[in-house]
C-alpha positions in Angstrom: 0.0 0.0 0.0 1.5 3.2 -0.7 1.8 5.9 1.6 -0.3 9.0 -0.1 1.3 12.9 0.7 -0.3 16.1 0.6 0.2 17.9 -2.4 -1.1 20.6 -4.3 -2.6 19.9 -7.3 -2.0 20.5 -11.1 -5.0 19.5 -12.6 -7.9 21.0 -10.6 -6.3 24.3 -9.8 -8.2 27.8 -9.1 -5.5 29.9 -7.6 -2.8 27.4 -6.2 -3.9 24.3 -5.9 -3.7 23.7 -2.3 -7.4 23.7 -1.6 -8.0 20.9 -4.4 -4.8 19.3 -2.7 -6.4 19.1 0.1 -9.8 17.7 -1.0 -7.3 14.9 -3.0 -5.6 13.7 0.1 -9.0 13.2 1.8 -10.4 11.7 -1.3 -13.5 14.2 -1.0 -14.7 16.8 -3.6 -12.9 19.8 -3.7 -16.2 21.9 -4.0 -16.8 21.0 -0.6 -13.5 22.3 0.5 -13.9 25.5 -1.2 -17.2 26.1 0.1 -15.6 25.4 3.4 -12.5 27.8 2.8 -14.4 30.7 1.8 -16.8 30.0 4.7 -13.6 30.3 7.2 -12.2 33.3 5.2 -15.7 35.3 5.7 -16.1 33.9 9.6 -12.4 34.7 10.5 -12.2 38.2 8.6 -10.2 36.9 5.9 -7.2 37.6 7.2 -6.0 34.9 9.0 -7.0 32.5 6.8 -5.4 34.3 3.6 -2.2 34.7 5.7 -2.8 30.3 6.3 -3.7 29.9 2.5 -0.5 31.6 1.4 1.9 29.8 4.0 0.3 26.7 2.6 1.2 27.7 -1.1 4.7 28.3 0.0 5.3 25.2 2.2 3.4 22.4 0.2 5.0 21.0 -3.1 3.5 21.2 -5.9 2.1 17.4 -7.4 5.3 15.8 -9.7 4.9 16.2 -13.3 6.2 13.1 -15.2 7.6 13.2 -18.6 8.1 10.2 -20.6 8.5 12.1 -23.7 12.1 10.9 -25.3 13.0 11.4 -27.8 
């Protein structure tokens, strides 16, 4: 079984990836994280949780592109 890490993602992306990231490693749908994120950035005053978002777009790497292109 392999071990699955938190990521961002590169396919389902609508400013970094980290939201969509997040909905991947809990295998949910990353509408429902989005609806949560903006819910905590309303409640919280935005802020704090802009300040979190872009820590998380620093620290988290991005998903591994593989090319098997050679020519």
């Amino acid at each position: 079984m392999s071990k699955q890490k938190f990521v961002r993602s590169e396919d389902d992306v609508m400013v970094a990836g980290v939201i969509a990231g997040l909905a991947h490693y809990f295998s949910q749908d990353p509408l429902l994280f989005r609806v949560a994120a903006i819910a905590f950035l309303l409640i919280t005053g935005i802020f704090p949780g802009l300040i979190i978002y872009l820590i998380a777009w620093l620290m988290v790497p991005r998903k591994p592109r593989y090319n098997y292109d050679v020519e």
